[in-house]
C-alpha positions as protocol buffer text, in pm:
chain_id: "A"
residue {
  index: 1
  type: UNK
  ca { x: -1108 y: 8019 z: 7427 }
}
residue {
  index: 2
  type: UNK
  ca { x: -1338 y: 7801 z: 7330 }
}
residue {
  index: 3
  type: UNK
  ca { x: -1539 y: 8062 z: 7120 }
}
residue {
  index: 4
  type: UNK
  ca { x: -1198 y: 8152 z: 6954 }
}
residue {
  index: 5
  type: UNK
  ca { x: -1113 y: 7799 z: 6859 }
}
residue {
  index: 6
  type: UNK
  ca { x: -1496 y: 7770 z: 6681 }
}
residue {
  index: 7
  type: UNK
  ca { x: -1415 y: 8089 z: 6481 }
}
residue {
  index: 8
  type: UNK
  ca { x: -1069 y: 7953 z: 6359 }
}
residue {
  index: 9
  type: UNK
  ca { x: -1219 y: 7570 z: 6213 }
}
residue {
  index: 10
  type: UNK
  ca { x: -1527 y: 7782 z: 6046 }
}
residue {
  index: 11
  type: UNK
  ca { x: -1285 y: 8046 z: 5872 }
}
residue {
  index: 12
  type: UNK
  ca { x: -1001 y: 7747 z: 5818 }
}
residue {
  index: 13
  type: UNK
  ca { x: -1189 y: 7626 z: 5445 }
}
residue {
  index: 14
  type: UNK
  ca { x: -1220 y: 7942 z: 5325 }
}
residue {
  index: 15
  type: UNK
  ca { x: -909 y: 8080 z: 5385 }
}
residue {
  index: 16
  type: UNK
  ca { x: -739 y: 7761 z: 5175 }
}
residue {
  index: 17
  type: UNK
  ca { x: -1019 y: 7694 z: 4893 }
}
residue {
  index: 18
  type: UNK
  ca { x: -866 y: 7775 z: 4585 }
}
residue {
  index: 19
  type: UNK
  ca { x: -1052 y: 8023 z: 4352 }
}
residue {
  index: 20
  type: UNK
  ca { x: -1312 y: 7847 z: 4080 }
}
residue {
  index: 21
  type: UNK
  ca { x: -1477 y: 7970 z: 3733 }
}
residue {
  index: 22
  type: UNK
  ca { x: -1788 y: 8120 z: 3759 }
}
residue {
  index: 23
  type: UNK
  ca { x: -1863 y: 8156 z: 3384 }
}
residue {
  index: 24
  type: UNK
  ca { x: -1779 y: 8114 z: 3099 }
}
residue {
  index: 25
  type: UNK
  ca { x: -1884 y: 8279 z: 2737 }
}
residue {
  index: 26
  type: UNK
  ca { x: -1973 y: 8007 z: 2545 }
}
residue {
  index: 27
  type: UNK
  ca { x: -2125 y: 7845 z: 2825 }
}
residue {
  index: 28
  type: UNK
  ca { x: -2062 y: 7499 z: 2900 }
}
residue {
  index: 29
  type: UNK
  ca { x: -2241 y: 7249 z: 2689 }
}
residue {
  index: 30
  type: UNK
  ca { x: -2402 y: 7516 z: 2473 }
}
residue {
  index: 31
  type: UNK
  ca { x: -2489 y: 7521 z: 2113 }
}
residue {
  index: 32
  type: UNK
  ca { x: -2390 y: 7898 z: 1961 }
}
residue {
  index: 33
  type: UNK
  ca { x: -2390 y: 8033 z: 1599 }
}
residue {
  index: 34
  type: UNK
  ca { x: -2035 y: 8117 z: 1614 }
}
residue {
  index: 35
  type: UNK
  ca { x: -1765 y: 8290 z: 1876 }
}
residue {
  index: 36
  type: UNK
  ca { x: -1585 y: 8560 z: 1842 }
}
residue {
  index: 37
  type: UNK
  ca { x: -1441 y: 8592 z: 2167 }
}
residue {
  index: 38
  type: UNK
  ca { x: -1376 y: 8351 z: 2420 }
}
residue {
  index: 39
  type: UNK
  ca { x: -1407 y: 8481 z: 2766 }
}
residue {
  index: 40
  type: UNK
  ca { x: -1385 y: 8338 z: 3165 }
}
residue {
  index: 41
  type: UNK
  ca { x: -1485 y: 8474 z: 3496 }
}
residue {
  index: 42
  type: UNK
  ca { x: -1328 y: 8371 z: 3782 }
}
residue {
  index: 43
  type: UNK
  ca { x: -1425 y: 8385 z: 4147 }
}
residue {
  index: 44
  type: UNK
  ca { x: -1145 y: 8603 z: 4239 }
}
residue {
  index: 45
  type: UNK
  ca { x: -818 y: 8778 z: 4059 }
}
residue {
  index: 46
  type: UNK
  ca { x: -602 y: 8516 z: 3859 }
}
residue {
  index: 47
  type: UNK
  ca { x: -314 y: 8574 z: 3651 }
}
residue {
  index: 48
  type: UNK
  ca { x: -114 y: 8392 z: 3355 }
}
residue {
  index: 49
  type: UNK
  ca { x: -374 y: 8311 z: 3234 }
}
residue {
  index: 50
  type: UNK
  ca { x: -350 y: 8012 z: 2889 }
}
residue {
  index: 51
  type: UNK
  ca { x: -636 y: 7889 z: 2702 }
}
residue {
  index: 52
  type: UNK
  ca { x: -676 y: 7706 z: 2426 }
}
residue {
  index: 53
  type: UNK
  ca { x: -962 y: 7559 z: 2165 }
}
residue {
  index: 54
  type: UNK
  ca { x: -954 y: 7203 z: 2008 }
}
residue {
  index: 55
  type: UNK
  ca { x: -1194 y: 7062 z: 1773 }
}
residue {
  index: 56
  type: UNK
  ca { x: -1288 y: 6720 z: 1851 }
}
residue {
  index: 57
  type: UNK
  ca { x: -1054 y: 6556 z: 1659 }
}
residue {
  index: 58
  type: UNK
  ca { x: -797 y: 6699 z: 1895 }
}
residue {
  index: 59
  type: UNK
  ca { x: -662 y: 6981 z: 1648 }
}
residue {
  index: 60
  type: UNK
  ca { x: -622 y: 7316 z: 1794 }
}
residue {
  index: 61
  type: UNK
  ca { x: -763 y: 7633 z: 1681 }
}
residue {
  index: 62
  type: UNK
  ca { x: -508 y: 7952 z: 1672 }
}
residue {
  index: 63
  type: UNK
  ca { x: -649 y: 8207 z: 1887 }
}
residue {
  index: 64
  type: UNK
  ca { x: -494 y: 8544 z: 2017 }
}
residue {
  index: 65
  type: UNK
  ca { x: -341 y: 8654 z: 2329 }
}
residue {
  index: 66
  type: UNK
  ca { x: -533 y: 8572 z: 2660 }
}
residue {
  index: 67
  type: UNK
  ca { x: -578 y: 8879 z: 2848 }
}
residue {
  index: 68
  type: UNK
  ca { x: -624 y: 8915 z: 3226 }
}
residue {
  index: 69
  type: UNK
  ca { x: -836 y: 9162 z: 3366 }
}
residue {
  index: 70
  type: UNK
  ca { x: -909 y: 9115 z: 3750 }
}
residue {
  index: 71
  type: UNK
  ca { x: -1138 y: 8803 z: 3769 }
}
residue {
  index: 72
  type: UNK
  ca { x: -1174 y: 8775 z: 3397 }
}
residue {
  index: 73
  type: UNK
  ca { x: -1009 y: 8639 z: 3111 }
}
residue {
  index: 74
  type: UNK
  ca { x: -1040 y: 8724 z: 2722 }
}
residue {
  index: 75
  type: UNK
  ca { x: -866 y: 8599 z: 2399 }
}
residue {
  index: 76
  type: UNK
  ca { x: -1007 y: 8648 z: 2061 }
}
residue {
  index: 77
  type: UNK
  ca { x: -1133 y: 8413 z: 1819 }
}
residue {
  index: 78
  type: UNK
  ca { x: -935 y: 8543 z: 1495 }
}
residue {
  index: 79
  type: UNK
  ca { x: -1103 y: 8219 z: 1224 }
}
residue {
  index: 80
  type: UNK
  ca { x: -1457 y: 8153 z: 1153 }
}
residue {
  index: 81
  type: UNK
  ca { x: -1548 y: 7839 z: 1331 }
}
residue {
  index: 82
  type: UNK
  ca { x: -1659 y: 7565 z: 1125 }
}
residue {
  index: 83
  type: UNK
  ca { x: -1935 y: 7396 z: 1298 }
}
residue {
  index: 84
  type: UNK
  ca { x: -1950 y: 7101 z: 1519 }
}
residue {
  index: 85
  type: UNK
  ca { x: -1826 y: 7049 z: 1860 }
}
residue {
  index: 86
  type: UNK
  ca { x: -1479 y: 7243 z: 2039 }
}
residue {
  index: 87
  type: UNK
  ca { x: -1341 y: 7216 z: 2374 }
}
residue {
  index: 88
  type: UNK
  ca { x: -1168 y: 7507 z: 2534 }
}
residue {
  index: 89
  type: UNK
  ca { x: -939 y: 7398 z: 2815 }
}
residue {
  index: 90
  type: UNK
  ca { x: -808 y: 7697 z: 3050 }
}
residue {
  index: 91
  type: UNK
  ca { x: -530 y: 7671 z: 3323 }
}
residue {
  index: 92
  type: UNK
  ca { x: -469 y: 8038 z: 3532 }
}
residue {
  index: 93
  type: UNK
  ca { x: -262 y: 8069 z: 3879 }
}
residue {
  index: 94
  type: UNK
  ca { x: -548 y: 8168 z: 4121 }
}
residue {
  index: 95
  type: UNK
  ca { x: -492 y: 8414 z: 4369 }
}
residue {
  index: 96
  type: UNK
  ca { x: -371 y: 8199 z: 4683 }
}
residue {
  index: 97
  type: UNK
  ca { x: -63 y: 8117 z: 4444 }
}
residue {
  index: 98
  type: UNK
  ca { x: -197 y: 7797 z: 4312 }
}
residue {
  index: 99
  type: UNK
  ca { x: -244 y: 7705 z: 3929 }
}
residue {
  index: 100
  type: UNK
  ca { x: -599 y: 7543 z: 3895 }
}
residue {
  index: 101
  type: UNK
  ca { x: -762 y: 7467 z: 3544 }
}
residue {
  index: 102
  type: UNK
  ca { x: -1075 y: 7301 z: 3359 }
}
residue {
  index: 103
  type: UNK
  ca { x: -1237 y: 7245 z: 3022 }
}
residue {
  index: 104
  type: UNK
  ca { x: -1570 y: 7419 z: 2857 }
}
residue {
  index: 105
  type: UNK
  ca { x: -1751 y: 7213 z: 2570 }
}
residue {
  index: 106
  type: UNK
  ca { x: -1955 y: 7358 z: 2322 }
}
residue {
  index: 107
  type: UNK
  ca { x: -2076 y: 7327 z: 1997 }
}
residue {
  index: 108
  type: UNK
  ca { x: -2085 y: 7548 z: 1683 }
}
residue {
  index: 109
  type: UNK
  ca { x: -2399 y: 7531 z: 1475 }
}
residue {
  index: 110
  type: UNK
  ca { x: -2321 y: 7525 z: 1092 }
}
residue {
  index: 111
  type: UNK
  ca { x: -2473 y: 7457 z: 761 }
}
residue {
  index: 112
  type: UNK
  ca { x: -2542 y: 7096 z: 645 }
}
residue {
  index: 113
  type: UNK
  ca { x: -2237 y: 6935 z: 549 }
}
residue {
  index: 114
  type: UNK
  ca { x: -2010 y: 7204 z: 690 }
}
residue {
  index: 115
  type: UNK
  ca { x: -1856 y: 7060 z: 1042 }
}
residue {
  index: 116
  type: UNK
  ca { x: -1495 y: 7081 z: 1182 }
}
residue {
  index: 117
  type: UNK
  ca { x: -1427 y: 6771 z: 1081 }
}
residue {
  index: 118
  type: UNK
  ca { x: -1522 y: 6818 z: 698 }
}
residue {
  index: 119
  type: UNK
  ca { x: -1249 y: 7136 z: 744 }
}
residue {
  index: 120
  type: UNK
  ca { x: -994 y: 6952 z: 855 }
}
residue {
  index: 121
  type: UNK
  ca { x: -1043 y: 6711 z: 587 }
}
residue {
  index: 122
  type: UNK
  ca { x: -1015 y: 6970 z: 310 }
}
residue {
  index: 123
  type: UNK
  ca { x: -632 y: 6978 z: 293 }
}
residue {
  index: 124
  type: UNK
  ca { x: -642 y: 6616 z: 169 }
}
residue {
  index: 125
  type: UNK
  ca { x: -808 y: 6689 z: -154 }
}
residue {
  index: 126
  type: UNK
  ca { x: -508 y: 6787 z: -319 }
}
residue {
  index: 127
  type: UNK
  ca { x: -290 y: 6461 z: -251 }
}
residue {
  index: 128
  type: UNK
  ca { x: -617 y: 6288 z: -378 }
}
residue {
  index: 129
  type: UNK
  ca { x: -583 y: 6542 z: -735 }
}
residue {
  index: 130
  type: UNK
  ca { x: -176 y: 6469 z: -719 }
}
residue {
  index: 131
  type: UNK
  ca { x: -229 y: 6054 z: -722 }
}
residue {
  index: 132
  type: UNK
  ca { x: -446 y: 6135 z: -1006 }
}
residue {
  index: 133
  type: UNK
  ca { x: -214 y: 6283 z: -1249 }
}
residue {
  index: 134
  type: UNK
  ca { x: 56 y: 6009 z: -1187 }
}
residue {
  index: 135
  type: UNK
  ca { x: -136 y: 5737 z: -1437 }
}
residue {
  index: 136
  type: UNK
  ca { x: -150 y: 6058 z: -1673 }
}
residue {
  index: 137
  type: UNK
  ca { x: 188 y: 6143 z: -1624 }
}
residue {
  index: 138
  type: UNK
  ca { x: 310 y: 5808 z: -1684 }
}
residue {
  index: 139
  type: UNK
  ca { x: 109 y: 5756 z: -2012 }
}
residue {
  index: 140
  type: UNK
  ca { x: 303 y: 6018 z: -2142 }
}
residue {
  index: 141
  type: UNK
  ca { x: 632 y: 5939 z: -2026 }
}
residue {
  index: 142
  type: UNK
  ca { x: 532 y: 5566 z: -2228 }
}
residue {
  index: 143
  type: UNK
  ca { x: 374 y: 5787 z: -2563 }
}
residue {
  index: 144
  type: UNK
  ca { x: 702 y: 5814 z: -2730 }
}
residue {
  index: 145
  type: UNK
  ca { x: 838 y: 5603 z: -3036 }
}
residue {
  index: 146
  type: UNK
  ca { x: 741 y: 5247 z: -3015 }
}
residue {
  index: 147
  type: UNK
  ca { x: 1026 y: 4974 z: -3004 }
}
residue {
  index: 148
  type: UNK
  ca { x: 941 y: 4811 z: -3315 }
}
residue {
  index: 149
  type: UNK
  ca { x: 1016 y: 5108 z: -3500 }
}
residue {
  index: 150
  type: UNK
  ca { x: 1355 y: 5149 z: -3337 }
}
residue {
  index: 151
  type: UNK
  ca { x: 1399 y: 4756 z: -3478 }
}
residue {
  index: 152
  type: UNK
  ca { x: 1246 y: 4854 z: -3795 }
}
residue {
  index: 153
  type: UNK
  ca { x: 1482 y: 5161 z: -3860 }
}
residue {
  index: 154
  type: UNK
  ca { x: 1792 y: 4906 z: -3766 }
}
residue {
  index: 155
  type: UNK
  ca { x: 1706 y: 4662 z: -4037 }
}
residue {
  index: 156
  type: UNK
  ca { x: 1696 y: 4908 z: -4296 }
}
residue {
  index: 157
  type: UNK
  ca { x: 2031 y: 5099 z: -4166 }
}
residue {
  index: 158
  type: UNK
  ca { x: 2153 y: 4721 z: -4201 }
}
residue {
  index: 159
  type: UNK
  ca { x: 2018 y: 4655 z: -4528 }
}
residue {
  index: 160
  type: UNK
  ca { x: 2150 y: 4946 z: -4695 }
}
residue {
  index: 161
  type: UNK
  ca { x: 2531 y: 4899 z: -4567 }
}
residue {
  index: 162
  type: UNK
  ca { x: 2502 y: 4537 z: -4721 }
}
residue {
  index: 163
  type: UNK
  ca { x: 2408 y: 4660 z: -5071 }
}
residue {
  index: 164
  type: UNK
  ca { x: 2658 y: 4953 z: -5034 }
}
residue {
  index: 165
  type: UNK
  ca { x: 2946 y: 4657 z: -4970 }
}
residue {
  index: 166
  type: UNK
  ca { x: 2860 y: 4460 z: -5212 }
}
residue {
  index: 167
  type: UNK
  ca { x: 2839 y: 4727 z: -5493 }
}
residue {
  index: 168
  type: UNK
  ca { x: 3197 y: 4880 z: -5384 }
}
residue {
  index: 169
  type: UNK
  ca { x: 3326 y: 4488 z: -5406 }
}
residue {
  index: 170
  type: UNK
  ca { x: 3160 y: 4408 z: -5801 }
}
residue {
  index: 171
  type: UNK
  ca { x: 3291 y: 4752 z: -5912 }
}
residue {
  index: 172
  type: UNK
  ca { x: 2980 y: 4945 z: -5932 }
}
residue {
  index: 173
  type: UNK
  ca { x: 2618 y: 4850 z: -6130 }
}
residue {
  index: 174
  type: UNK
  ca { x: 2725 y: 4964 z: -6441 }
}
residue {
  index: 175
  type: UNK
  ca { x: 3019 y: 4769 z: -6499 }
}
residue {
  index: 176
  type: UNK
  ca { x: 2972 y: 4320 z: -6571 }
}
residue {
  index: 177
  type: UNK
  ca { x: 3063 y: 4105 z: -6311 }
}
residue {
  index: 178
  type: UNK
  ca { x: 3340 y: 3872 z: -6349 }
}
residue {
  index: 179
  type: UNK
  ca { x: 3450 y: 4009 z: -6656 }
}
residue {
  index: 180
  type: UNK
  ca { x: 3820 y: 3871 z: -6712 }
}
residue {
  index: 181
  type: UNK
  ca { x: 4094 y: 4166 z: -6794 }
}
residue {
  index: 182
  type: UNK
  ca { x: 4379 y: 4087 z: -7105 }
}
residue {
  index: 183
  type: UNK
  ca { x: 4684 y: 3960 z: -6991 }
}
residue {
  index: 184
  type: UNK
  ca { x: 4931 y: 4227 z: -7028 }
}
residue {
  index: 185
  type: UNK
  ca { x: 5229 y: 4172 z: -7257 }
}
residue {
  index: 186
  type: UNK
  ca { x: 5586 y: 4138 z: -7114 }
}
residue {
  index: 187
  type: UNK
  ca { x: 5817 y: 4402 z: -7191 }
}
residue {
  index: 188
  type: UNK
  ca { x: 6108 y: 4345 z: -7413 }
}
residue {
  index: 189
  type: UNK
  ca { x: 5907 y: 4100 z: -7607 }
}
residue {
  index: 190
  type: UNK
  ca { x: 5987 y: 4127 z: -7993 }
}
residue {
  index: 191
  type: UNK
  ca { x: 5713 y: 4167 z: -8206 }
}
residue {
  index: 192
  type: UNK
  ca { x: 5572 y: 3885 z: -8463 }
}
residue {
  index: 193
  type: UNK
  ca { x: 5794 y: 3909 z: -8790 }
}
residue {
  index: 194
  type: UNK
  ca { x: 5608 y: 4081 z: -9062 }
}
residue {
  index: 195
  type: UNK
  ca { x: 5571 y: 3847 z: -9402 }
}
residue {
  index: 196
  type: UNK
  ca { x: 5847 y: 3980 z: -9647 }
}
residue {
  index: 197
  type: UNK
  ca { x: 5670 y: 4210 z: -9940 }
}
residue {
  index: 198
  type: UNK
  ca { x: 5679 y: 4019 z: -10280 }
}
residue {
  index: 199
  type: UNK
  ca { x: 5734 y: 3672 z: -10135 }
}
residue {
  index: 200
  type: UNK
  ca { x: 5485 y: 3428 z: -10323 }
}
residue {
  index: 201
  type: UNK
  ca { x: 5267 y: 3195 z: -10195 }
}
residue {
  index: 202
  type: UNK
  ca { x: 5322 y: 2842 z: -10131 }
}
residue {
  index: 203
  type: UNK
  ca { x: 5499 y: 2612 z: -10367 }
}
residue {
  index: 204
  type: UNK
  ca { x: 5400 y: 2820 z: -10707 }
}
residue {
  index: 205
  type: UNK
  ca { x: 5672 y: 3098 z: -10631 }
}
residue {
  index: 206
  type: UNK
  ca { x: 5939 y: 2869 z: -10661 }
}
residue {
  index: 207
  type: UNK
  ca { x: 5937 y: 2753 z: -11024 }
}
């Protein structure tokens, strides 16, 4: 009995320790080139499996479908990682029944000025390019016709109505100004006697 009870509290841990990772590819904390394919080893069979790849800004990488395969796990790495560090955090149901995940860092070695963080930066550029066509945009909207030429083209509409007026009121240029008309005569009104033929002359016709 006693014997039996000594086998049962040495076999009682590992009957309810949960399965662990037992490698990863990238390894944790290493520097690579690049990764193509992300892949985990587990101490035992696991199944839906779901891992994914952040930058350290927090943005996440697409990736394809994790596959389980026994122990192991594999999703592809579709993109071209930009370098500078990436954290791949994993979560699978272990084979006891009992979800257990974890997180890998790594980082991705790149060319000088070429880091994850310079990538997600690119998509910015254009707003910057869009903010500088507005000043453009708005010196053409003010390039049309100045208002003092509107003004100016008023005046001389203006101008030219008042001599028009005045030249329809005085009877036209070629005509004088204030020139009085004859008074008509009245109708019906005889006409001046005419001066009898023969008559003489003052007082010399008489004698």
């Amino acid at each position: 009995m006693i014997g039996c009870g000594l086998f049962l509290a040495a076999t009682a841990p590992a009957a309810l320790a949960h399965d662990s990772l037992k490698s990863s590819s990238p390894p944790k904390g290493a520097t690579v080139s690049g990764v193509q394919t992300i892949e985990l080893e587990y101490s035992s069979r696991v199944r839906f499996p779901l891992v994914v790849l952040r930058t350290a800004a927090g943005k996440t990488i697409q990736l394809g479908e994790p596959q389980a395969d026994g122990p192991k796990v594999r999703t592809a790495v579709p993109s071209r990682l930009a370098g500078g560090p990436y954290v791949i955090a994993w979560r699978v149901v272990s084979s006891d029944g009992h979800p257990i995940e974890g997180e890998i860092p790594f980082t991705v070695k790149g060319a000088a000025g070429t880091t994850a963080s310079a990538t997600e930066a690119a998509p910015a550029a254009p707003a910057t390019s869009a903010e500088g066509t507005r000043p453009a945009a708005a010196a053409q909207d003010g390039g049309g016709i100045p208002g003092w030429l509107w003004g100016g083209l008023a005046a001389l509409v203006v101008v030219g109505l008042a001599i028009w007026l005045l030249s329809r009121r005085t009877g036209g240029p070629d005509e004088p100004a204030g020139q009085p008309e004859a008074p008509a005569q009245p109708a019906g009104q005889p006409d001046a006697p005419a001066e009898a033929a023969g008559q003489p002359d003052g007082p010399i016709g008489r004698t």
